[in-house]
C-alpha beads as a LAMMPS data file, in Angstrom:
LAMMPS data file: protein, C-alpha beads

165 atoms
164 bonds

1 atom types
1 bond types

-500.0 500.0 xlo xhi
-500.0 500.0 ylo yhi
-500.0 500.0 zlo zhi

Masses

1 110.0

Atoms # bond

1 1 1 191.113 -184.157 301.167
2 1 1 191.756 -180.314 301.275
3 1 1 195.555 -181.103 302.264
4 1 1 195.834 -183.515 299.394
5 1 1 195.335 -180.495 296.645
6 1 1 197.258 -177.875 299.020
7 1 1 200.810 -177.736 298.349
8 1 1 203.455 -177.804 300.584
9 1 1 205.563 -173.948 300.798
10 1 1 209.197 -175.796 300.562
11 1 1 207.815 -178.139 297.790
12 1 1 207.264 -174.940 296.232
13 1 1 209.990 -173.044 296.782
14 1 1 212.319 -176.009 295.856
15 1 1 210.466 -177.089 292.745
16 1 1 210.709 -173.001 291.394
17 1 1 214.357 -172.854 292.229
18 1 1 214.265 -176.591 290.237
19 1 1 212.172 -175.062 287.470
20 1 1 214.431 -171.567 287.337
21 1 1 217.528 -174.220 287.432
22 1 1 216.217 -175.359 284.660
23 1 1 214.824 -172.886 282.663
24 1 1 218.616 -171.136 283.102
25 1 1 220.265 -174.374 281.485
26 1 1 217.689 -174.570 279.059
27 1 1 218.312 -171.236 277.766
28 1 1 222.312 -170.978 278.390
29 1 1 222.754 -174.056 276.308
30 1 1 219.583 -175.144 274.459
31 1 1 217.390 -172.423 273.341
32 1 1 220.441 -170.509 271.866
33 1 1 221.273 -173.314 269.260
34 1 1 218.127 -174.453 268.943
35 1 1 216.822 -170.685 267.829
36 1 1 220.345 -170.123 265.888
37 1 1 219.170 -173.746 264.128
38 1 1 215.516 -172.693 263.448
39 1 1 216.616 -169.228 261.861
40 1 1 219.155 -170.926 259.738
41 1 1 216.422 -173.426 258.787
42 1 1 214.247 -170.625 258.100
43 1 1 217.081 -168.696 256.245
44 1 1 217.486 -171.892 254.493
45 1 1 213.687 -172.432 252.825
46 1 1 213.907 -168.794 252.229
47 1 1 216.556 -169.116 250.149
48 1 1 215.241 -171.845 248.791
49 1 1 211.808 -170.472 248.117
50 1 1 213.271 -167.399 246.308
51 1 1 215.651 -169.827 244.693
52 1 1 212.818 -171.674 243.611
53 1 1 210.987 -168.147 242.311
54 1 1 214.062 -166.999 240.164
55 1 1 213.886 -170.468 238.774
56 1 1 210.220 -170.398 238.337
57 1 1 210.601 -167.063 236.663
58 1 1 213.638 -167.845 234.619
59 1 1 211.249 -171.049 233.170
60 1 1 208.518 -168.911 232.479
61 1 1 210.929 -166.251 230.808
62 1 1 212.270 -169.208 228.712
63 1 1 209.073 -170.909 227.707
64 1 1 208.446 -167.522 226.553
65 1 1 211.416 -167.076 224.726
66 1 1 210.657 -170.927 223.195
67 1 1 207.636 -169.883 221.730
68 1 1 208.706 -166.680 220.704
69 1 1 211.717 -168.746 218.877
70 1 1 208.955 -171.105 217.645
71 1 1 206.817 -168.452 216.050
72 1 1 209.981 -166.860 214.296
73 1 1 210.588 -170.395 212.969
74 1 1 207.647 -170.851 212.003
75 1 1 207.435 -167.553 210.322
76 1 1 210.490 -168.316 208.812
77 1 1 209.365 -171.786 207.647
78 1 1 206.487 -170.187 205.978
79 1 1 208.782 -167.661 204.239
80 1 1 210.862 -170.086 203.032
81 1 1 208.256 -172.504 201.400
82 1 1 206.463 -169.571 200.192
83 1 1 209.347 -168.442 198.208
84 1 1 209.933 -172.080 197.113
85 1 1 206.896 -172.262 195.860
86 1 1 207.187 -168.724 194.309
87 1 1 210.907 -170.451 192.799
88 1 1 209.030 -173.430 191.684
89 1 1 206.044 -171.605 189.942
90 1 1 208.562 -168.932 188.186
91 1 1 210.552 -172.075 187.180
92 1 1 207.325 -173.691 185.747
93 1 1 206.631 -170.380 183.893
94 1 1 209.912 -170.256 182.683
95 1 1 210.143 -173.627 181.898
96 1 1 206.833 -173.322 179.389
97 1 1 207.767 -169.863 177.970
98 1 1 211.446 -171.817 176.872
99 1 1 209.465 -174.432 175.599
100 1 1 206.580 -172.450 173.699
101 1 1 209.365 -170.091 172.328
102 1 1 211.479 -173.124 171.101
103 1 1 208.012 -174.817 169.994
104 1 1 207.060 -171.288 167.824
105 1 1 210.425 -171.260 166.276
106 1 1 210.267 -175.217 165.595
107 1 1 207.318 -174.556 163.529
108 1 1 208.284 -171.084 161.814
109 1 1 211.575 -172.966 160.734
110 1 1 209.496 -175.832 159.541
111 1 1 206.736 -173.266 157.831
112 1 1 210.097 -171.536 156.235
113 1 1 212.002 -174.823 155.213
114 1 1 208.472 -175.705 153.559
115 1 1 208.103 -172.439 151.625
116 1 1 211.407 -172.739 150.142
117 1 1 210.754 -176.557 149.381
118 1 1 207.585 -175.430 147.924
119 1 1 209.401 -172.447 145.747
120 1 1 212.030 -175.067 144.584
121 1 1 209.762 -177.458 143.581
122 1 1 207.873 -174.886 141.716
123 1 1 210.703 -173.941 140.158
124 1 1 211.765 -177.254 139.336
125 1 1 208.547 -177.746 137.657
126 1 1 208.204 -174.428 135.695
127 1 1 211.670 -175.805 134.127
128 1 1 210.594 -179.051 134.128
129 1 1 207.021 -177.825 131.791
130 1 1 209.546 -175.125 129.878
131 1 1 211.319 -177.684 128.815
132 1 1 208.927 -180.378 127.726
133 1 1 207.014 -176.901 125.752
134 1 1 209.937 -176.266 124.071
135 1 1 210.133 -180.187 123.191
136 1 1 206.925 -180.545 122.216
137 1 1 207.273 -177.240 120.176
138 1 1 209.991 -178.353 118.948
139 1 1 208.530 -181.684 117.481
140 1 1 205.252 -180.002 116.252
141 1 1 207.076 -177.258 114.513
142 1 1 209.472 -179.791 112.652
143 1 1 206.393 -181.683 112.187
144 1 1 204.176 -178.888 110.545
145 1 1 207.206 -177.005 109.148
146 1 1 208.412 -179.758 107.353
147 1 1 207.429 -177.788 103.736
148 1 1 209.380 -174.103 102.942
149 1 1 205.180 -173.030 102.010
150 1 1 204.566 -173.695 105.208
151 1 1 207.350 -171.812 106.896
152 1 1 206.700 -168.847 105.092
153 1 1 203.421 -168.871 106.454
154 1 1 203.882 -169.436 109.662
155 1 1 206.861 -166.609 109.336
156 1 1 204.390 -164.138 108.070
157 1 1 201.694 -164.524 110.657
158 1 1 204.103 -163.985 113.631
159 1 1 205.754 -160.695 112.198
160 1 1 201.912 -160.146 111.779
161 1 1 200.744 -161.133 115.267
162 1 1 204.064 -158.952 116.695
163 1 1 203.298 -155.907 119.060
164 1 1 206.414 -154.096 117.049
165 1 1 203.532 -153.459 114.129

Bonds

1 1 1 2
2 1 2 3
3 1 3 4
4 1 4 5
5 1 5 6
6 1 6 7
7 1 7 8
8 1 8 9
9 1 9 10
10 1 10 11
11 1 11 12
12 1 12 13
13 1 13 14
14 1 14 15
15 1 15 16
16 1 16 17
17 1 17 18
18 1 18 19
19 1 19 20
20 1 20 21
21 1 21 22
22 1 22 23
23 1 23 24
24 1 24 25
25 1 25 26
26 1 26 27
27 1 27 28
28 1 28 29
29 1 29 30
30 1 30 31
31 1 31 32
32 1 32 33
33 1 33 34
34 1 34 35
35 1 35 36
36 1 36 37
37 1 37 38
38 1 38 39
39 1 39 40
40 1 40 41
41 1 41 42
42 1 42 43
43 1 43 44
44 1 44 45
45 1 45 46
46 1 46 47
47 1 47 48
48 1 48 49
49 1 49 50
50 1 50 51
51 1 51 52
52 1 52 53
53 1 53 54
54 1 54 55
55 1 55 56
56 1 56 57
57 1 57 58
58 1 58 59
59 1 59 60
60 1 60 61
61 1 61 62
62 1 62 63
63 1 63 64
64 1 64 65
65 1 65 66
66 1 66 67
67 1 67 68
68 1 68 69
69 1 69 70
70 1 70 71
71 1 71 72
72 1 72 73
73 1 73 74
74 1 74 75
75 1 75 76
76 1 76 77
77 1 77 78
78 1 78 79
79 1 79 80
80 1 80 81
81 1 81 82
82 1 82 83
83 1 83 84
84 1 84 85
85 1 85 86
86 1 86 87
87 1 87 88
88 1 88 89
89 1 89 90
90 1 90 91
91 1 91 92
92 1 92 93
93 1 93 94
94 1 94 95
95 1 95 96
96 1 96 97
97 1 97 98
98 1 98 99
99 1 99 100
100 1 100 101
101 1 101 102
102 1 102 103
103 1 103 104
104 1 104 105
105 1 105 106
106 1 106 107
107 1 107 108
108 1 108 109
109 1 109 110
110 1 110 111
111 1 111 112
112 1 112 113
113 1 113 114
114 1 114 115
115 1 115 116
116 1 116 117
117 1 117 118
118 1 118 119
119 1 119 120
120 1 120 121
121 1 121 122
122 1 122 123
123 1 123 124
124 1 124 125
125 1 125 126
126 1 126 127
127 1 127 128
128 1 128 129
129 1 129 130
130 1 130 131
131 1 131 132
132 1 132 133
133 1 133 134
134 1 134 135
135 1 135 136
136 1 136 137
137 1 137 138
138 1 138 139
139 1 139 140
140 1 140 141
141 1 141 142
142 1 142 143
143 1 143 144
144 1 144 145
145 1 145 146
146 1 146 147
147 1 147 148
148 1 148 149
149 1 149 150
150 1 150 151
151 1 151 152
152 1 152 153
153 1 153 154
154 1 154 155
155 1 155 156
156 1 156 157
157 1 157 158
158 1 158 159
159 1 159 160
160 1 160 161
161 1 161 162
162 1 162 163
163 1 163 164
164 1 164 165
């Protein structure tokens, strides 16, 4: 059993000079492009990686710049519909000043047009009354003055009744 686990010395020496055969080969042909393959693999998902890190960077750079663009719009939508409003509430104003200013001078025209109906048709009457005095003057005295006694009379107490006395 011993010589079952012992080795033989040319088993040995011909498996080692197999082995360094081998090993010779292996690295001649092999192990050069299979090293040049792993470093360019390596190379590779570097590249990739930091590829994938200037992307990752330029997306967080641009999300930033998004929201920085979407605050400034916002901004600027707020500006804007502030001023409309501000437009639409001076417009309003204006809109009722117009109106109350054309509304006032509405009713001073009207108040004017009335005072000068109102003077005319005072007038109108005044002449209107003169006219039916004098009439009904006019009547009574030929009525009363009918007789020359009575003229004289009547002549008499007016140069009396005068403020040139």
């Amino acid at each position: 059993m011993g010589a079952l686990l012992t080795p033989a010395l040319g088993t040995v020496v011909w498996a080692s000079i197999a082995f360094l055969v081998v090993l010779f080969v292996l690295r001649r042909f092999a192990w050069g492009p299979i090293l040049s393959a792993l470093n360019e693999r390596e190379e590779s998902i570097a590249g990739a990686l930091n590829e994938a890190e200037k992307v990752r960077k330029e997306m967080e750079d641009l999300v930033t710049s998004n929201e920085n663009q979407l605050k400034e719009a916002r901004a600027e939508r707020d500006k804007m519909l502030r001023e409309a409003r501000e437009m639409a509430n001076q417009l309003v104003a204006d809109a009722k000043k117009t109106a109350r200013e054309a509304a006032d001078q509405e009713v001073a025209s009207a108040k004017e047009a009335i005072a000068i109906e109102r003077k005319a048709a005072v007038a109108e009457l005044k002449a209107e009354v003169g006219n039916l005095s004098l009439e009904i003057a006019e009547r009574l005295l030929r009525a009363k003055l009918e007789s020359n006694d009575e003229q004289k009379a009547l002549v008499n107490r007016l140069i009396d009744e005068s403020p040139l006395n």
